[in-house]
N, C-alpha and C positions, 0 to 999 in steps of 0.2 A: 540640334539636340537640346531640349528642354536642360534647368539646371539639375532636376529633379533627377534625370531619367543619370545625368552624367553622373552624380550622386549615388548612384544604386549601382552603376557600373565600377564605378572606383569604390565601391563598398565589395564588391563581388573580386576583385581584384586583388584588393589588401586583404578578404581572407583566405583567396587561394596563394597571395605570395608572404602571408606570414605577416604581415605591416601591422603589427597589432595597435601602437603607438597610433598611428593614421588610423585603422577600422575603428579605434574607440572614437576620435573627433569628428568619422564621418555616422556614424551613430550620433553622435548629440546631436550636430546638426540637421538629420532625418529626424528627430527626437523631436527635435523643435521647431522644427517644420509641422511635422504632424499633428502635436500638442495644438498648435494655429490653426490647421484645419480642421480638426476635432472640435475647438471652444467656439470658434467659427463658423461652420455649416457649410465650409466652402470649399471647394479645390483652387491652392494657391497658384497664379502661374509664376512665370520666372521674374517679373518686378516683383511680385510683390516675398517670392523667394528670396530676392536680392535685400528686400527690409530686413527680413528675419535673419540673413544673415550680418550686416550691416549692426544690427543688435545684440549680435553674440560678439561681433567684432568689439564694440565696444563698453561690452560686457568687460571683457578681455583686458583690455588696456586699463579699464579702470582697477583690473584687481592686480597687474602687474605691479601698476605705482603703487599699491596698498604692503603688495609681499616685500617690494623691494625696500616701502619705509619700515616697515617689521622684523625686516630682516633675515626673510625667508627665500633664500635665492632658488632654493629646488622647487618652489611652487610656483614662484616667478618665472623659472627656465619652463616650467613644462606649461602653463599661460603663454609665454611665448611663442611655443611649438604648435600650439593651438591656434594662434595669430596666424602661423605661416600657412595652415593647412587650410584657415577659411580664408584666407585671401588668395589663394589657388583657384577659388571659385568664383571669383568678384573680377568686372571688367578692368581692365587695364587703367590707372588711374590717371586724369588729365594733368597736364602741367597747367602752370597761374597763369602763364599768355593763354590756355586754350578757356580756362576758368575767367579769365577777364573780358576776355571775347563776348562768351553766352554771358554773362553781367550786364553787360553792355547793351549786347541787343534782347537781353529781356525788358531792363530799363525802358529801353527807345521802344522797343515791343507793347508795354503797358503804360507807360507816358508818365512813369511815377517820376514823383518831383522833390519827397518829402519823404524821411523815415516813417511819416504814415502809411504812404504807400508801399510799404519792406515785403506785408502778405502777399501781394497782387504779384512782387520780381522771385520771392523765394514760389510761388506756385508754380509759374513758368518754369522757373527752373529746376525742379527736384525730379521734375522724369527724367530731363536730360542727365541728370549728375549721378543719378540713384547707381552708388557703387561704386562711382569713378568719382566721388570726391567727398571732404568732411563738408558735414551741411555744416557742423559749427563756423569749419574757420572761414565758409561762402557767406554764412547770415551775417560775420564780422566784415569782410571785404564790402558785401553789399550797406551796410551800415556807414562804412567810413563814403562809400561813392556818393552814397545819399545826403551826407552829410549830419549822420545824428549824433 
């Protein structure tokens, strides 16, 4: 089942079971999905679903730490609640042995030798990861392997 489709189903779900809390977050993320496919001209599939949410995710976290140094913990809590509901939708995230692995053999994969080559290891690997891991702290892992 598409991510799309699961999305319309847990949308039809939280308003027959009252989840209002959950219908409004799965609204934003239809929201902004379709906002993409709208400015777009496209119909998104589930990678590139999986960006858009990936981008709310960390939409997310950035405004957490913002509320949290402001000191606004009730906007903070309900950013949080938002966190949990889109990663409901996002694949199961790898551990650093299974992260170090595909590093590894995207390295050996592209023959990169050099932090010049970082473009060539992070392209191979953003399909595989899309979801299941922070490309930031992969770009830093890949960094330090390369040696830059």
């Amino acid at each position: 089942m598409s991510l799309k489709i699961r999305l319309t189903d847990d949308m039809k779900a939280a308003m027959k079971g009252g989840a209002k809390e959950q219908l409004a977050v799965i609204r934003l993320i239809l929201a902004a999905i379709k906002q993409r496919e709208v400015d777009e001209r496209i119909t998104l599939d589930d990678e590139q679903v999986l960006a858009v949410l990936e981008k709310m995710l960390k939409q997310r976290k950035d405004s957490v730490q913002q509320y949290e140094a402001a000191g606004r913990e009730d906007l903070a809590a309900q950013e949080r609640y938002e966190i949990g509901v889109i990663q409901a939708y996002l694949p199961a995230p790898l551990g650093d042995d299974e992260i170090h692995a595909l590093i590894e053999s995207a390295i050996a994969e592209s023959g990169a030798s050099s932090a010049r080559d970082m473009g060539k290891v992070v392209g191979l690997l953003k399909p595989k990861l899309q979801g299941r891991a922070d490309m930031g702290l992969v770009s830093g892992k890949i960094k330090a392997r390369l040696g830059a």
